[in-house]
Backbone as CSV, one residue per row, in Angstrom:
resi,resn,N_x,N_y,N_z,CA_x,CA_y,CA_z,C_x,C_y,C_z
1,UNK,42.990,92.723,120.034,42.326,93.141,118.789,42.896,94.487,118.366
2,UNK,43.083,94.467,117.253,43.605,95.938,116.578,42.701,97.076,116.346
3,UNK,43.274,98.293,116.732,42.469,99.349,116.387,41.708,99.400,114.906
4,UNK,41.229,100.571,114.825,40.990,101.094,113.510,42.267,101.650,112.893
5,UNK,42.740,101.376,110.953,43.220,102.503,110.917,42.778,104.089,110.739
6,UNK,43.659,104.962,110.622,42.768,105.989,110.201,43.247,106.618,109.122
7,UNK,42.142,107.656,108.536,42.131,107.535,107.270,43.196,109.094,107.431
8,UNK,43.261,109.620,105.830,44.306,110.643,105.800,43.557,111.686,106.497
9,UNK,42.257,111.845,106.903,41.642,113.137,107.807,42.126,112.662,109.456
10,UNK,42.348,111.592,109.815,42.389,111.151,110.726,41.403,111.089,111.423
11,UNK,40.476,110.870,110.904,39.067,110.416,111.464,39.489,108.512,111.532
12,UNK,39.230,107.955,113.005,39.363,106.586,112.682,37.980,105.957,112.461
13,UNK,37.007,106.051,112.323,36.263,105.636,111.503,35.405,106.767,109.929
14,UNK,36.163,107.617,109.905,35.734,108.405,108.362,35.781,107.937,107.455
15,UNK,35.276,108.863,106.427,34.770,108.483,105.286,36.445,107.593,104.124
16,UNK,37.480,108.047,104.773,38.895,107.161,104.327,39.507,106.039,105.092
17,UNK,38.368,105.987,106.137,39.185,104.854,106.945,38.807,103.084,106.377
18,UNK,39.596,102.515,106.607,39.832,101.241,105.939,39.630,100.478,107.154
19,UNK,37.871,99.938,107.383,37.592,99.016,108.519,38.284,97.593,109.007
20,UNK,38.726,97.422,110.187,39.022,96.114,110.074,38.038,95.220,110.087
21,UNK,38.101,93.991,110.039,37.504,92.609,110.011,36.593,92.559,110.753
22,UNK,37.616,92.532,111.846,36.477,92.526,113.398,35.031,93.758,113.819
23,UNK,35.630,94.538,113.661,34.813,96.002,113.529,33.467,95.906,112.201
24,UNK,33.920,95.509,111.195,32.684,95.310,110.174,32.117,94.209,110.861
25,UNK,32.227,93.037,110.957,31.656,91.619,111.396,30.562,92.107,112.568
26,UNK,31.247,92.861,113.467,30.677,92.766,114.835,29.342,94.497,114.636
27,UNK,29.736,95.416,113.636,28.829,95.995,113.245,27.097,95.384,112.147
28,UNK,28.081,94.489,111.715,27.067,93.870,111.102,26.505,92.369,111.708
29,UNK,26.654,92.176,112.750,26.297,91.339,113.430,24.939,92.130,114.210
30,UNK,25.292,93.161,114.650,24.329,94.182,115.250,23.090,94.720,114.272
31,UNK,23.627,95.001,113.375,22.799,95.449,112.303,21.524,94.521,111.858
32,UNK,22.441,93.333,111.396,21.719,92.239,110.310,21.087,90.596,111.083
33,UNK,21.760,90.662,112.573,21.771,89.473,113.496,22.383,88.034,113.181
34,UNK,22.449,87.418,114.076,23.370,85.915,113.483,22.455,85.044,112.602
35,UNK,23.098,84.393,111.727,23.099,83.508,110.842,22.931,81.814,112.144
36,UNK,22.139,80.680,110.680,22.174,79.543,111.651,23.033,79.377,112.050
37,UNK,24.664,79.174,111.366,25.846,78.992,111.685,27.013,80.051,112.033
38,UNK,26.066,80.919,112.997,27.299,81.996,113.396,27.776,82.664,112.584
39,UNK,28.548,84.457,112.917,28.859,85.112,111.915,27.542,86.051,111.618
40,UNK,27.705,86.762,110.970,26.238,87.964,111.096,25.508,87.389,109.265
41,UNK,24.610,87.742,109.482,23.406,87.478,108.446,24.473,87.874,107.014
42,UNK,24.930,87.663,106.292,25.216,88.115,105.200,24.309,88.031,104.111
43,UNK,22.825,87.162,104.651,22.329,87.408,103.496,21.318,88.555,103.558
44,UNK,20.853,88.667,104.826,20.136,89.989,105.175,21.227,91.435,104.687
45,UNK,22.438,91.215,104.925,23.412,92.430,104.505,23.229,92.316,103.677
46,UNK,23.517,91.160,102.735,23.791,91.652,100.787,22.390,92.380,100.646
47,UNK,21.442,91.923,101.220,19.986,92.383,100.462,19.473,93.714,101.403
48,UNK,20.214,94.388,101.864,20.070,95.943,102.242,20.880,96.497,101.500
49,UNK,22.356,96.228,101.546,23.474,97.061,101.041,23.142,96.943,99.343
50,UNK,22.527,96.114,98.984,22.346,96.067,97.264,23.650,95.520,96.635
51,UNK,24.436,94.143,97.188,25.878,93.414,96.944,24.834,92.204,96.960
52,UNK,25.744,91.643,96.461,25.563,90.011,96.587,26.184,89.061,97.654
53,UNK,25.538,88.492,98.592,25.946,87.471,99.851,27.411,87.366,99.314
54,UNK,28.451,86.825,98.008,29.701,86.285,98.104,30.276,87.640,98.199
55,UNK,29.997,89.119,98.107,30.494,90.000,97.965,30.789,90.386,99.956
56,UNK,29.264,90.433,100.585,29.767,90.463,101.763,30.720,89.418,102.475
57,UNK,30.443,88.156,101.942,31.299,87.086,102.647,32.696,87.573,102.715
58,UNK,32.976,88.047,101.340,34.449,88.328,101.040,34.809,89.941,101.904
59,UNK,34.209,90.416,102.361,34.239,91.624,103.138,34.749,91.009,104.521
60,UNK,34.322,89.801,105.150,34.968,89.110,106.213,35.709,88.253,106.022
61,UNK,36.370,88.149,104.839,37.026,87.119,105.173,38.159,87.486,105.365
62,UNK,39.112,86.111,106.487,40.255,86.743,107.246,41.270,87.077,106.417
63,UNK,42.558,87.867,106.733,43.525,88.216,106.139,44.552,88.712,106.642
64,UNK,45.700,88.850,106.909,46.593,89.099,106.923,46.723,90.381,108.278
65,UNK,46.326,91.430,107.574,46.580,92.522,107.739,44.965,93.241,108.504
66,UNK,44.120,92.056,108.478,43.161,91.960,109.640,41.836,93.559,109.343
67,UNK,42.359,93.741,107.394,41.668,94.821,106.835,40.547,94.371,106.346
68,UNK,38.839,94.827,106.247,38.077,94.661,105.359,38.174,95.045,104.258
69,UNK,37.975,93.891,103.079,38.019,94.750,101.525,36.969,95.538,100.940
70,UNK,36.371,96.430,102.338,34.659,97.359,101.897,35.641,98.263,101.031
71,UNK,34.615,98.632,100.161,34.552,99.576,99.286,34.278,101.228,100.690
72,UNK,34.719,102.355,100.351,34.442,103.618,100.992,32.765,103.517,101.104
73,UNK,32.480,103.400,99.993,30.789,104.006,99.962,29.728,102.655,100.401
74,UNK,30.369,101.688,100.412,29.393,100.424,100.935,30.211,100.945,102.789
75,UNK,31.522,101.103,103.431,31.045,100.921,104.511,30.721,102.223,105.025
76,UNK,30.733,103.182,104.178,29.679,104.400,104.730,27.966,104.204,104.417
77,UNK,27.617,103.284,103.910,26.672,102.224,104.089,26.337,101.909,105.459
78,UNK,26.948,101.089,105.860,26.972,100.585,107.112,27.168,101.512,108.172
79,UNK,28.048,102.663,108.555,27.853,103.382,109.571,26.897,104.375,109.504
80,UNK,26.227,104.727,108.252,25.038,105.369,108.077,23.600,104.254,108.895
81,UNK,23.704,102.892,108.610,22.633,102.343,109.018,22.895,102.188,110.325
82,UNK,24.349,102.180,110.986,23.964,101.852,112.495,24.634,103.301,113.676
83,UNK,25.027,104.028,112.982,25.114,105.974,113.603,24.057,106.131,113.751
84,UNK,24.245,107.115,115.040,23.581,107.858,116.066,22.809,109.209,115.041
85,UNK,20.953,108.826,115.447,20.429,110.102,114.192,20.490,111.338,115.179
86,UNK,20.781,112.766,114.484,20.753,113.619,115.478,20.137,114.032,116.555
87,UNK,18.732,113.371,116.516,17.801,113.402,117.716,18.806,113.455,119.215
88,UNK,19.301,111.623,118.966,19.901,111.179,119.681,21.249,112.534,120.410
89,UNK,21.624,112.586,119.769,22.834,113.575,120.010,22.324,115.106,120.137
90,UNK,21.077,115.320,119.903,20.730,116.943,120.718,20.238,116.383,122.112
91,UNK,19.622,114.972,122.138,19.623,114.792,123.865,20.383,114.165,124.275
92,UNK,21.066,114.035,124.070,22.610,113.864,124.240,22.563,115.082,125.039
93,UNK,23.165,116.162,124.392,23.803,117.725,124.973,22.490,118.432,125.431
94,UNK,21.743,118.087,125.374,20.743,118.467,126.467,20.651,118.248,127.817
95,UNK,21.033,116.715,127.889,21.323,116.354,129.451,22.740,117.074,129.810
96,UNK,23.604,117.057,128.912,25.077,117.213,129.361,24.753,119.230,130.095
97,UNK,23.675,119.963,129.134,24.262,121.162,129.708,22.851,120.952,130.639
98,UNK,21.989,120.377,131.406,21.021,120.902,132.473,22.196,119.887,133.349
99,UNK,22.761,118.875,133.156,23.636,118.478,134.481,24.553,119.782,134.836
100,UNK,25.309,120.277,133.642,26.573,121.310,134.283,25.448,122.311,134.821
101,UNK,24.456,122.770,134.445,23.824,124.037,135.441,23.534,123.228,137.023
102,UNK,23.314,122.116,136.861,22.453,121.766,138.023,23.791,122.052,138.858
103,UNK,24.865,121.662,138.463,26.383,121.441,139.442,26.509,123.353,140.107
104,UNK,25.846,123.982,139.154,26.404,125.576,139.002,25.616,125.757,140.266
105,UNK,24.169,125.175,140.185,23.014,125.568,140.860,23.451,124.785,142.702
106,UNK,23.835,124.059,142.454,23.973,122.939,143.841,25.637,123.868,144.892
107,UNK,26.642,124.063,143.732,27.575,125.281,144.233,26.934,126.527,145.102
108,UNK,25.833,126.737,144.789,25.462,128.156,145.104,25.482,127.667,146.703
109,UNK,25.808,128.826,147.659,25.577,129.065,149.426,24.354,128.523,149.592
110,UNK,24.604,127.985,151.120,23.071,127.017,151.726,22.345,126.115,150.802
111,UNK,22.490,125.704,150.470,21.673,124.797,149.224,20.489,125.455,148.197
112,UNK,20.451,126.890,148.032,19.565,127.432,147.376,18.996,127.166,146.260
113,UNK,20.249,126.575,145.630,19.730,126.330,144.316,19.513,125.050,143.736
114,UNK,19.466,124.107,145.032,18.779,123.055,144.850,17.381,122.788,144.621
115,UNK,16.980,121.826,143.669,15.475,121.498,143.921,15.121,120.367,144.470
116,UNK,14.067,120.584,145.450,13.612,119.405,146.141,13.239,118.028,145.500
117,UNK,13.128,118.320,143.933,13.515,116.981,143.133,14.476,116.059,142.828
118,UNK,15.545,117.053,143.150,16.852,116.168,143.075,17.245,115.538,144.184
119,UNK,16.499,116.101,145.403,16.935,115.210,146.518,15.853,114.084,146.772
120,UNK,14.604,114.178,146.423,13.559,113.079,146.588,13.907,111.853,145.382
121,UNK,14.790,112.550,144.240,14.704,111.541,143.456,16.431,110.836,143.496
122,UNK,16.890,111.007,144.646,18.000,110.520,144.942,19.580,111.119,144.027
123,UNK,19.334,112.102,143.308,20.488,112.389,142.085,21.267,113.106,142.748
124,UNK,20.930,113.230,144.306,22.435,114.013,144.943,23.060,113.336,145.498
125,UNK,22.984,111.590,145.294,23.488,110.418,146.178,24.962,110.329,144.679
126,UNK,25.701,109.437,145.801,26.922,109.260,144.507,26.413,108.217,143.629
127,UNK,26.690,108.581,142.644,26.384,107.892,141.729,27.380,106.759,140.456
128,UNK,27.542,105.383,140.404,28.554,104.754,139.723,28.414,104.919,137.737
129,UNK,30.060,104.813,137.457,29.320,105.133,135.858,30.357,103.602,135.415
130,UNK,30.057,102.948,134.587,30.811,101.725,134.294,30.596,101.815,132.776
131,UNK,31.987,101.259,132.660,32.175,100.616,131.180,31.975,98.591,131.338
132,UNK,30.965,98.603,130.909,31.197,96.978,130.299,31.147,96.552,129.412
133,UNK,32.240,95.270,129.030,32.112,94.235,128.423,31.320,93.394,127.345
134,UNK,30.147,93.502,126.490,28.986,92.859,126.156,29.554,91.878,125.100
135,UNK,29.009,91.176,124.809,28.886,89.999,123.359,29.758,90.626,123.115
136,UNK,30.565,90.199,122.271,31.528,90.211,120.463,32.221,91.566,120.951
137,UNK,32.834,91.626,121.744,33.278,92.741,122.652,33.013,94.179,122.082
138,UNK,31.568,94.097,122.138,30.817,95.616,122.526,31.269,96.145,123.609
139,UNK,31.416,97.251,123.684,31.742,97.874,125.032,30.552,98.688,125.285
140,UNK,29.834,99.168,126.803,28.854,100.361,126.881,29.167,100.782,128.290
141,UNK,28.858,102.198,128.240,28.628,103.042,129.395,27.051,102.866,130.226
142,UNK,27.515,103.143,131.230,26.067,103.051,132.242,26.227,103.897,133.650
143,UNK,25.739,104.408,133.701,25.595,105.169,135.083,24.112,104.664,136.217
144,UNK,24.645,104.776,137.462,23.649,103.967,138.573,23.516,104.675,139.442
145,UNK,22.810,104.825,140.400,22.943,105.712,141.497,23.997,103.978,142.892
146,UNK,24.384,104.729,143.521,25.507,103.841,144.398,24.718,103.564,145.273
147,UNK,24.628,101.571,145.426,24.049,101.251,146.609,25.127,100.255,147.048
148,UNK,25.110,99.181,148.324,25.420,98.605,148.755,26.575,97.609,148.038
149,UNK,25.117,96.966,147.074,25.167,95.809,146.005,26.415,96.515,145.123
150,UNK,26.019,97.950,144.448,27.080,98.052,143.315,28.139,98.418,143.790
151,UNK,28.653,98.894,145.195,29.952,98.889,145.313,30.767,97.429,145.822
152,UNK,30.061,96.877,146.034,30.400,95.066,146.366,30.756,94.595,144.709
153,UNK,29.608,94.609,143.511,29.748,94.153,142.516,30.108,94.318,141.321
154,UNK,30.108,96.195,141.432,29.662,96.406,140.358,28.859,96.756,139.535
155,UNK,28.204,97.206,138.544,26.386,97.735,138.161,25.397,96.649,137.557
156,UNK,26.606,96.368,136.087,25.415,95.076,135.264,25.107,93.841,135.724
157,UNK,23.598,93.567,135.323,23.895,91.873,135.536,23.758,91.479,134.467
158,UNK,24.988,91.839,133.207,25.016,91.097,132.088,26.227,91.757,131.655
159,UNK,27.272,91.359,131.113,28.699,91.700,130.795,29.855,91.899,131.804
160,UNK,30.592,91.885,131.406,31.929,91.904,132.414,32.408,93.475,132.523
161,UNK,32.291,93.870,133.650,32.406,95.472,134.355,34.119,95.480,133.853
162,UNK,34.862,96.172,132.758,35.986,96.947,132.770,36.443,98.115,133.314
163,UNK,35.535,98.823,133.578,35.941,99.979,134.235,35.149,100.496,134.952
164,UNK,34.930,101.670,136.478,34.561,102.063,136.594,34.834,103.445,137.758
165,UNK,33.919,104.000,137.852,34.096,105.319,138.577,32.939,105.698,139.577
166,UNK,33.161,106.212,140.773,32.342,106.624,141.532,32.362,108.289,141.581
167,UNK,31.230,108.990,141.579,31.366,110.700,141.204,29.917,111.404,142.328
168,UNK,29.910,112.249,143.087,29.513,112.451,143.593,27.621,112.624,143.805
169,UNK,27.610,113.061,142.235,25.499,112.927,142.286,25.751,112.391,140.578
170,UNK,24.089,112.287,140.596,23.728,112.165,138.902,24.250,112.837,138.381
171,UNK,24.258,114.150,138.294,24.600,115.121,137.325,26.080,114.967,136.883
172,UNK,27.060,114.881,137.776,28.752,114.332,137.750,28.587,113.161,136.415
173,UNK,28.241,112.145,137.134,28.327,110.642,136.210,27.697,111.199,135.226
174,UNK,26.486,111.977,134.646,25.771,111.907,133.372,26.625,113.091,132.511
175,UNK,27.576,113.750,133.165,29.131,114.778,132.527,29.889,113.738,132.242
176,UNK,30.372,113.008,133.111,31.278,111.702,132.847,30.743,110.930,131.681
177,UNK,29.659,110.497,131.472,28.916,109.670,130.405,29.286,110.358,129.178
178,UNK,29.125,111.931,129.052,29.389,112.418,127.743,30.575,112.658,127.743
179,UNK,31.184,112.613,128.247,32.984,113.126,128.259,33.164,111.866,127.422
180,UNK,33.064,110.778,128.062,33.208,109.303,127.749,32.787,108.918,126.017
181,UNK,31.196,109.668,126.045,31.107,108.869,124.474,31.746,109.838,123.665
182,UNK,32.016,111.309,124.297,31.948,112.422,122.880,33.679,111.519,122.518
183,UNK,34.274,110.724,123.374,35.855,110.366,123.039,35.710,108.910,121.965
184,UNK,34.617,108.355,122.563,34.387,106.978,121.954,33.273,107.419,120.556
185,UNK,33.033,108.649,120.351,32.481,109.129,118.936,32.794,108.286,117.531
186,UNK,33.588,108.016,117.140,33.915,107.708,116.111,33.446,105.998,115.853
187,UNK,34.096,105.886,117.121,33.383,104.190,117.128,32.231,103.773,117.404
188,UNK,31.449,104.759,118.391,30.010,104.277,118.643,28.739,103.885,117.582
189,UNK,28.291,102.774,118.114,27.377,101.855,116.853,25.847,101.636,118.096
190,UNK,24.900,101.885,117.055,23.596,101.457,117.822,23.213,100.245,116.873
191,UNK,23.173,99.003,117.808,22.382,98.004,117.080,20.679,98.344,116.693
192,UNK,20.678,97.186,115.746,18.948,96.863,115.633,18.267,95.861,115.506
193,UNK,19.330,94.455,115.007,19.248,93.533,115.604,19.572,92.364,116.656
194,UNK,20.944,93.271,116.962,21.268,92.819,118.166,21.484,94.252,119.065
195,UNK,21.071,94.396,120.263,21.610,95.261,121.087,21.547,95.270,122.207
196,UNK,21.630,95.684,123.289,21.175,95.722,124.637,19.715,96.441,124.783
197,UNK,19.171,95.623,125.916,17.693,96.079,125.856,17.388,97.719,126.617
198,UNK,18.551,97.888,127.184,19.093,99.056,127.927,19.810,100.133,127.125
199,UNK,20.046,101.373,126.896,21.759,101.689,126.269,22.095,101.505,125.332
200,UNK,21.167,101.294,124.398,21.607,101.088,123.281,22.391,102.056,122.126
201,UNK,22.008,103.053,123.056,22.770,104.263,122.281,24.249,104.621,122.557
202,UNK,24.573,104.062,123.814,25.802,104.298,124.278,26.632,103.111,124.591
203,UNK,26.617,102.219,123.150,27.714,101.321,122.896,28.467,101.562,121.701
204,UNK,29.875,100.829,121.893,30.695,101.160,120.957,32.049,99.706,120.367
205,UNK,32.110,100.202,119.540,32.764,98.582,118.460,33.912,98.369,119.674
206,UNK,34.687,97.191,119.145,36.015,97.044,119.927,36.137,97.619,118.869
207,UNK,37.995,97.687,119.778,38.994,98.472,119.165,39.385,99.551,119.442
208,UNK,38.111,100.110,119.769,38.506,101.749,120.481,39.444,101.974,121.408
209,UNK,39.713,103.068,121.364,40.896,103.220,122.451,40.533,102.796,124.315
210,UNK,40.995,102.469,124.995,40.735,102.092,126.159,40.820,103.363,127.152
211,UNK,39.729,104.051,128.061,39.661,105.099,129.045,39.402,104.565,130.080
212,UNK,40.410,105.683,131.173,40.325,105.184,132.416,39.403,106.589,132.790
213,UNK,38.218,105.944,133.443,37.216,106.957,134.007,37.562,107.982,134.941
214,UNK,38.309,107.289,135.868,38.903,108.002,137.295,39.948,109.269,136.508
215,UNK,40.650,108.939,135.776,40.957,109.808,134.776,40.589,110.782,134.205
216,UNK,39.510,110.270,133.697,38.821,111.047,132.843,38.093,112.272,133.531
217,UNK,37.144,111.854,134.493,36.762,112.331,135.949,37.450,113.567,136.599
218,UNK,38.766,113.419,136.451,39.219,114.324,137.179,40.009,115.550,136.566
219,UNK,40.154,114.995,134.797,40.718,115.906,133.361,39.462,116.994,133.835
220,UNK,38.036,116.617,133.876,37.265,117.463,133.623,36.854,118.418,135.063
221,UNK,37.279,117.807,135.793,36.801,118.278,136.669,35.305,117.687,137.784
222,UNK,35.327,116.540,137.547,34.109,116.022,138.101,34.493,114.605,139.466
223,UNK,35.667,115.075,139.720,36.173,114.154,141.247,36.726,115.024,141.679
């Protein structure tokens, strides 16, 4: 499947970028949910976006060059209805900076600056972070604490595990988690009628660029 292009800011999903096929379909599949005959609701889309059903049809239909013919302001439409509201993204960086103190705090001599919560609640055990697989190739992040089962299997029991990483406590993997989406930013989509009953905040369209965690993990400093 082909990326996004990107637009002249080089934002690949901004306000100039020219969505592909797949990427609108599978956003609005999330958005609007399937139709009797497969394919996402176009009639629930025409009657949010304020178009007419043959107007969205023609927004999927295939072509060549594998481009949607959205208009700028209808599919800033659409990533307005399924983007992350800022709530989401101040706790977002809320977890990201009490994990980096906790790492600051757990560094300190003799374990001082540990709290007896983090060890009763297991977040100093290693912990797995995975990219999987979902429907209409959604991709999402997930972090687990490491048992038996997930280094035998893997984390989900629903999608196909593409990637993953083992990092020493919670706090590591939940740095790794934001390293991960702040890269997959542009593409990340929260469903509302289709999504995971889990995580829903931290999935993202195909197309995006592909990260290797162990990688990523160790750019930052967290292996």
């Amino acid at each position: 499947m082909s990326g996004p292009a990107v637009g002249e800011h080089g934002d690949p999903l901004g306000a100039d970028t020219v969505w592909t096929r797949d990427q609108l379909t599978v956003a609005l599949l999330m958005l609007f949910g399937l139709a009797r005959r497969g394919g996402p609701d176009t009639a629930a889309a025409a009657a949010e976006l304020g178009v007419s059903r043959r107007t969205v049809q023609r927004w999927l239909r295939p072509r060549a060059d594998d481009r949607a013919p959205i208009s700028s302001a209808h599919a800033a439409q659409v990533r307005a209805l399924a983007g992350l509201d800022e709530q989401v993204r101040r706790d977002e960086q809320r977890t990201a900076d009490y994990a980096q103190d906790a790492l600051a705090r757990i560094a300190l001599p003799k374990g001082r600056g540990v709290l007896p919560a983090w060890r009763e609640q297991q977040w100093l055990d290693q912990h797995l972070v995975t990219i999987t697989e979902l429907d209409h190739g959604v991709r999402q992040a997930a972090l687990t604490r490491v048992t038996s089962r997930s280094r035998e299997r893997g984390q989900p029991n629903s999608g196909t595990v593409v990637g993953f990483c083992v990092v020493a406590t919670r706090f590591h993997a939940q740095l790794l988690v934001h390293e991960l989406l702040t890269q997959m930013g542009p593409w990340r989509i929260r469903g509302r009628a289709v999504a995971p009953k889990q995580g829903s905040t931290r999935t993202w369209l195909p197309g995006a660029p592909d990260v290797d965690l162990n990688e990523l993990a160790v750019a930052h400093g967290l292996r």
